[in-house]
C-alpha positions as CSV (number, residue, x, y, z in Angstrom):
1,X,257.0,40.9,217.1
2,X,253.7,43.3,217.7
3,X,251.7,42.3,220.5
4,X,248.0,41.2,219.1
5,X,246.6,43.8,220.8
6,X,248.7,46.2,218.7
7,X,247.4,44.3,215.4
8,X,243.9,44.7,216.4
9,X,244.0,48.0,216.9
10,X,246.2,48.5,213.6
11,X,243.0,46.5,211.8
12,X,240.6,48.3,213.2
13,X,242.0,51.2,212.1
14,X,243.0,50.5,208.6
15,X,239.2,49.0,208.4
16,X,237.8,52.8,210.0
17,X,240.2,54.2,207.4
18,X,239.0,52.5,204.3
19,X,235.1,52.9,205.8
20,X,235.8,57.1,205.5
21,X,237.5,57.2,202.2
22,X,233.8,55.2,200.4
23,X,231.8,57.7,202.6
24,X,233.6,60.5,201.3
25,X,233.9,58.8,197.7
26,X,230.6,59.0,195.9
27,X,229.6,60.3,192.9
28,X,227.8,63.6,191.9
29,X,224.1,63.5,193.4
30,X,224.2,60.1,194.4
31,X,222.1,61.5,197.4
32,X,219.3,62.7,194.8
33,X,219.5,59.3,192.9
34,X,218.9,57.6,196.2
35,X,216.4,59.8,197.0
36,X,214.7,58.9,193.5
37,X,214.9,55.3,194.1
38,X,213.5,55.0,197.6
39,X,210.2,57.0,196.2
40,X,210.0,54.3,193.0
41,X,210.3,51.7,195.8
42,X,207.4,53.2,197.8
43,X,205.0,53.5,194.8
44,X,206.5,53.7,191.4
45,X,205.4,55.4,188.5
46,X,203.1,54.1,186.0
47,X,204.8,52.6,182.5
48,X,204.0,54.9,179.4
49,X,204.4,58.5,181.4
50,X,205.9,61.1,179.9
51,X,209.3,61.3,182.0
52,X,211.1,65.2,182.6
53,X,214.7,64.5,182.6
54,X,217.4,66.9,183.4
55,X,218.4,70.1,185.2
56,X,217.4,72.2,187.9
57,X,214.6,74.0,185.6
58,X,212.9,70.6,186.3
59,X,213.8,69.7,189.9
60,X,212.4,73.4,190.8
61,X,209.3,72.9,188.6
62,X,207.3,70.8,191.9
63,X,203.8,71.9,190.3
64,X,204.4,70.5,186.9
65,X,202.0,67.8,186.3
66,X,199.4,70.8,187.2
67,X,200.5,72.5,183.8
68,X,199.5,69.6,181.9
69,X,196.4,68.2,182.9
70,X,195.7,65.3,181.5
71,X,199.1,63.9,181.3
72,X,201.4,61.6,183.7
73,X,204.0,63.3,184.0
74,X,207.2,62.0,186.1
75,X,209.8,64.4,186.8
76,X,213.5,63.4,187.4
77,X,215.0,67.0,187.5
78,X,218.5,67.2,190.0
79,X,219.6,70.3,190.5
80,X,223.1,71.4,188.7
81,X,223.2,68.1,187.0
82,X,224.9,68.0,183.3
83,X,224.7,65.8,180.8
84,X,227.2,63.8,181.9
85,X,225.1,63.1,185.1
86,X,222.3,62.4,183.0
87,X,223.9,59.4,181.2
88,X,225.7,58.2,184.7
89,X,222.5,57.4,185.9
90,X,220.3,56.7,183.0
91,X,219.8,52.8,184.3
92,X,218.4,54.2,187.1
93,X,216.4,56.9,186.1
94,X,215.5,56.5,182.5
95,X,215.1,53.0,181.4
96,X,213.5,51.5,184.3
97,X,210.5,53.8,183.8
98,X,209.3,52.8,179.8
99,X,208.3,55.9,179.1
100,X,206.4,56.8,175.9
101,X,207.8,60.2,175.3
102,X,211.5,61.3,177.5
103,X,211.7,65.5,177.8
104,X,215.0,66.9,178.1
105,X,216.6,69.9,179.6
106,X,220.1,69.9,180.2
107,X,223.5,71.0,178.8
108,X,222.9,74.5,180.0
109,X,225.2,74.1,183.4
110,X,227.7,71.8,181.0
111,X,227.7,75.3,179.0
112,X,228.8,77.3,182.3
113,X,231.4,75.5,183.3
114,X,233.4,77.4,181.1
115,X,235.2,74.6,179.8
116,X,232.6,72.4,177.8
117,X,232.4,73.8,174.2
118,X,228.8,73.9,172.5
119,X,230.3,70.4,170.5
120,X,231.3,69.4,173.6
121,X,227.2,69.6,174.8
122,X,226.0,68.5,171.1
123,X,228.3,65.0,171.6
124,X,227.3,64.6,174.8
125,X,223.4,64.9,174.2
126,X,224.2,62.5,171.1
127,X,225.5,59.7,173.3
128,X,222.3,60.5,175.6
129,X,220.6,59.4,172.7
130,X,222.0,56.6,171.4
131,X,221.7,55.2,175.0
132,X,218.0,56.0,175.0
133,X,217.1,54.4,171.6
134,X,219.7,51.4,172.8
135,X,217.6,50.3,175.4
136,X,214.3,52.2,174.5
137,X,214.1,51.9,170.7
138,X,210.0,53.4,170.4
139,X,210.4,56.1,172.5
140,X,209.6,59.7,171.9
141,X,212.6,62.0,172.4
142,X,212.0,65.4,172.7
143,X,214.7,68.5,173.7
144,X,213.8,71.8,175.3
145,X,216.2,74.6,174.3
146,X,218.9,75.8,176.8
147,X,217.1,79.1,178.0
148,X,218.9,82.3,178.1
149,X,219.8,83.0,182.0
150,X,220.8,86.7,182.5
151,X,223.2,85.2,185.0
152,X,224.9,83.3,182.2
153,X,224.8,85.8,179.3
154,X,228.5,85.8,178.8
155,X,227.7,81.8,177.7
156,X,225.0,83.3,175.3
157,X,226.7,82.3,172.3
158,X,227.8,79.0,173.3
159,X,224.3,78.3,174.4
160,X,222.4,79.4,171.0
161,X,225.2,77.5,168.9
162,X,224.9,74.0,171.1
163,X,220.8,74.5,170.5
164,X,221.3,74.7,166.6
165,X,223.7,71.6,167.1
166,X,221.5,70.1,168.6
167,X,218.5,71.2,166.5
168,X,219.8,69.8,163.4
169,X,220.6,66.2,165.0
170,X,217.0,65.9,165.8
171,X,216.3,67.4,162.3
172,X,217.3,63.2,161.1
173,X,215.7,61.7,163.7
174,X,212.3,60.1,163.5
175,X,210.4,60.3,166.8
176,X,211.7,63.4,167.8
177,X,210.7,67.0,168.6
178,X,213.1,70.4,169.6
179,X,211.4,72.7,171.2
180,X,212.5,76.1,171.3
181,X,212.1,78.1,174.3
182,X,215.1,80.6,173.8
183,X,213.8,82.9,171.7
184,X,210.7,83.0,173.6
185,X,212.4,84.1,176.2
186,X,214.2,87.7,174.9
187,X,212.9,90.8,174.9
188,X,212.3,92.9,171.8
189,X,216.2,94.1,172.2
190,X,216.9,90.5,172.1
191,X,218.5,90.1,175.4
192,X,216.7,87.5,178.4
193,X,213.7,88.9,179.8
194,X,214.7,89.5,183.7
195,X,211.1,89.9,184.9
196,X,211.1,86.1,184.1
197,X,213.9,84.6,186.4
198,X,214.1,85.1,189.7
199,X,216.3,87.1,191.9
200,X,219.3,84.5,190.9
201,X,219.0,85.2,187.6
202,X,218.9,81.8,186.6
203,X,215.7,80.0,188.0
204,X,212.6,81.1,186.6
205,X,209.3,82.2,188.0
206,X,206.1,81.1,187.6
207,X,205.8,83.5,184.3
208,X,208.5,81.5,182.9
209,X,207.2,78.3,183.0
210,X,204.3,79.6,181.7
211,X,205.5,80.1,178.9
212,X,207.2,76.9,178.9
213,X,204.0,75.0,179.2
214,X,203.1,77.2,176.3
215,X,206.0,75.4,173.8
216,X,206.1,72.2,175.6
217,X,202.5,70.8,175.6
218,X,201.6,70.8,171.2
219,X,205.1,68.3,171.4
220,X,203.3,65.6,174.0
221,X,201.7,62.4,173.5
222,X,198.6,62.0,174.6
């Protein structure tokens, strides 16, 4: 028979055990979720804002409500977040908020994985969707076009045919706007203008999102 000294320390263990494997067993960007949450707790947003949802286009876009004056704007960008991510934490970062109008950008890092297929993106934005309308049946839905990184010209393809997917769901939807900033991004030879990204190739500069504010603002509510 063990001594209960020996069982103790066997439970104590086991219990230490079990406490690592949760720490080291959360989800994708459960830290930036968190990190969302605590500042809704400390003052949270007003109810009809126009909510930015998505990718790290967004969570690197800090000066955003200064493009559109006049606005509330609440931005829930995550950096190398997917679609997938998007709809993992929807309760938490979508519906809570009532937003009037929901702007999207995402799908382009589901693209560069290498494994998600531009029907792969279009199925996945579509059950983004349906949760949306579930639980938010009047509000505006509006997509931004996956941009054309340099750094991720080999996707090109996959990119422009998950946009026209895309595209052509929203076609049938009332309440809905696409907004198209890939071609507004080539050059005249058709390929992604550098002098817009940074030195990554993948984030953009302040030119960029110039021109973003440029294609975004005529599809907001007032």
């Amino acid at each position: 028979m063990q001594s209960p000294r020996f069982i103790l320390a066997f439970v104590l263990c086991h219990a230490f055990f079990l406490y690592s494997c949760s720490q080291n067993s959360k989800l994708p960007f459960e830290d930036d979720i968190a990190s969302f949450q605590k500042a809704d707790k400390d003052s949270f947003p007003p109810a009809n804002a126009i909510l930015f949802v998505g990718s790290s286009s967004f969570t690197m876009w800090k000066d955003v409500a200064n493009y559109f004056p006049g606005y509330t704007i609440i931005n829930r960008g995550f950096g190398g977040s997917g679609l997938n991510d998007v709809i993992r934490y929807a309760d938490k970062i979508i519906i809570p908020y009532k937003p009037k109008q929901i702007v999207i950008y995402c799908g382009e890092n589901d693209v560069a994985t290498g494994s998600a297929t531009s029907t792969d993106v279009e199925q996945r934005f579509i059950q983004l969707f349906g949760m949306i309308r579930q639980e938010l049946p009047d509000v505006a839905i509006a997509f931004i076009s996956m941009k054309p990184s340099p750094s991720r010209e080999k996707y090109i393809e996959a990119t422009m045919d998950a946009n026209k997917r895309i595209r052509a769901f929203l076609a049938g939807k009332s309440n809905t706007a696409y907004i198209d900033v890939f071609q507004l991004m080539l050059g005249a030879d058709g390929k992604p203008r550098k002098e817009l990204f940074r030195e990554d190739m993948l984030h953009m500069k302040p030119e960029g999102y110039a021109i973003w504010q440029k294609a975004i603002e005529p599809a907001l509510l007032k």
